[in-house]
C-alpha positions in Angstrom: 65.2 23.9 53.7 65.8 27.8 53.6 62.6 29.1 53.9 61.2 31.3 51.0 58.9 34.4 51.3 55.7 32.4 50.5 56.8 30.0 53.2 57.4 33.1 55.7 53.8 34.1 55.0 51.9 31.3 56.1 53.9 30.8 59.0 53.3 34.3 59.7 49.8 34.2 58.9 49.5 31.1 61.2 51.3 33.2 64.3 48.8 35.9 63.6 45.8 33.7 63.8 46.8 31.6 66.8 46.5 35.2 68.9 42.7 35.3 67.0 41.6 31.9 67.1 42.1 28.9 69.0 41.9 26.1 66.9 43.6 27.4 62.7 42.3 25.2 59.9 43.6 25.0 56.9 40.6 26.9 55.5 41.5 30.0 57.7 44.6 30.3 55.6 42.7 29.8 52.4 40.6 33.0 53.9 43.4 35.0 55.3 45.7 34.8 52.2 43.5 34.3 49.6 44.4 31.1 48.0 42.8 28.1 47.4 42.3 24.8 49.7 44.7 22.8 46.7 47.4 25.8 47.3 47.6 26.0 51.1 47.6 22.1 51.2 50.3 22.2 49.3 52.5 24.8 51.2 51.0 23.1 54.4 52.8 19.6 53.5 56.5 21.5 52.7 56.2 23.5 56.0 55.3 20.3 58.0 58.2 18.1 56.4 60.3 21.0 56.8 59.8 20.8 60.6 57.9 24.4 60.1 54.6 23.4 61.3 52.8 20.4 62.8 49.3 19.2 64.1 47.9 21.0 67.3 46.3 18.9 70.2 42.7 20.2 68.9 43.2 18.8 65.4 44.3 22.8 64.1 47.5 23.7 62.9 50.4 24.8 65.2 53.8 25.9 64.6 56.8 24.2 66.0 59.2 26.2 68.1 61.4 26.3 64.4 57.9 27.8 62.8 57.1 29.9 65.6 60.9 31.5 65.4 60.5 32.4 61.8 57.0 33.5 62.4 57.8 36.0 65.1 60.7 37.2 63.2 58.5 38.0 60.0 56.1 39.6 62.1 58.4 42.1 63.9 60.2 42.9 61.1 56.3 43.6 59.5 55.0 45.7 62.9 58.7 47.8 62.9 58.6 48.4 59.1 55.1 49.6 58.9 55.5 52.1 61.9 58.3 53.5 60.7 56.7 54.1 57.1 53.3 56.0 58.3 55.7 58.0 60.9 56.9 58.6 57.5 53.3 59.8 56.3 53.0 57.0 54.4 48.8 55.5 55.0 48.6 53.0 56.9 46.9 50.9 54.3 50.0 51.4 51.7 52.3 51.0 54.8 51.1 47.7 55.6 50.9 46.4 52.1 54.8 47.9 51.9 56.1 45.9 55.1 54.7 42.8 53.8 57.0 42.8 50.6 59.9 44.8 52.4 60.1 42.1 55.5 61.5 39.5 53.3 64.1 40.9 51.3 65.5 43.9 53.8 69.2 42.6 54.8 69.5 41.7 58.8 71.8 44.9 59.6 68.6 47.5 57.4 66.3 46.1 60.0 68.5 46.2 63.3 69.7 49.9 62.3 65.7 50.4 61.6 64.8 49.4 64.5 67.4 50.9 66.4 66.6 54.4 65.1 62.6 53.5 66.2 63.1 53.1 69.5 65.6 56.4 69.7 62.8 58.2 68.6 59.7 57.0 70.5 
């Protein structure tokens, strides 16, 4: 399965919430992204047949090393994006909002030259 920008959400989301919780239930998806229990179970149930996410020793949810990967990648790509857009003077409200649309669809070689040019000016 290629992995779609909904799909890179939750897994994100997930990664976000393991660093704020310690066990993630379903419902804390439902909360963070604002859909309902029938939605995330959904979505839940593609990213664990996919290999994407699996069932944590505590009974939460946990991301397989596959899950974590994408995860981390979404999120950098989200953290980088966003700095770079209220360097910009963009607020940080509209710049987060803006990362989270421009993370999925910004081409591999955007984001490296982005990043790139970040760390030459810090």
């Amino acid at each position: 399965m290629s992995i779609h920008e909904s799909g890179e959400n939750y897994l994100e989301q997930i990664y976000m919430l393991s660093h704020q919780k310690e066990k993630i239930r379903a419902v804390d998806l439902c909360t963070a992204l604002g859909f309902s229990r029938p939605t995330v179970s959904v979505m839940l149930r593609e990213l664990r047949a996919e290999g994407f996410v699996t069932t944590a020793e505590n009974g939460g949810l946990a991301l397989t090393q596959k899950g974590e990967d994408v995860a981390k990648r979404m999120y950098e790509r989200h953290c980088i994006i966003a700095e770079v857009l209220m360097r910009l003077g963009v607020s940080q409200e509209t710049a987060l909002n803006d990362a989270c649309k421009i993370e999925h669809d910004i081409s591999d070689e955007t984001f490296l030259k982005i990043r790139e040019y970040l760390d030459q000016t810090k």
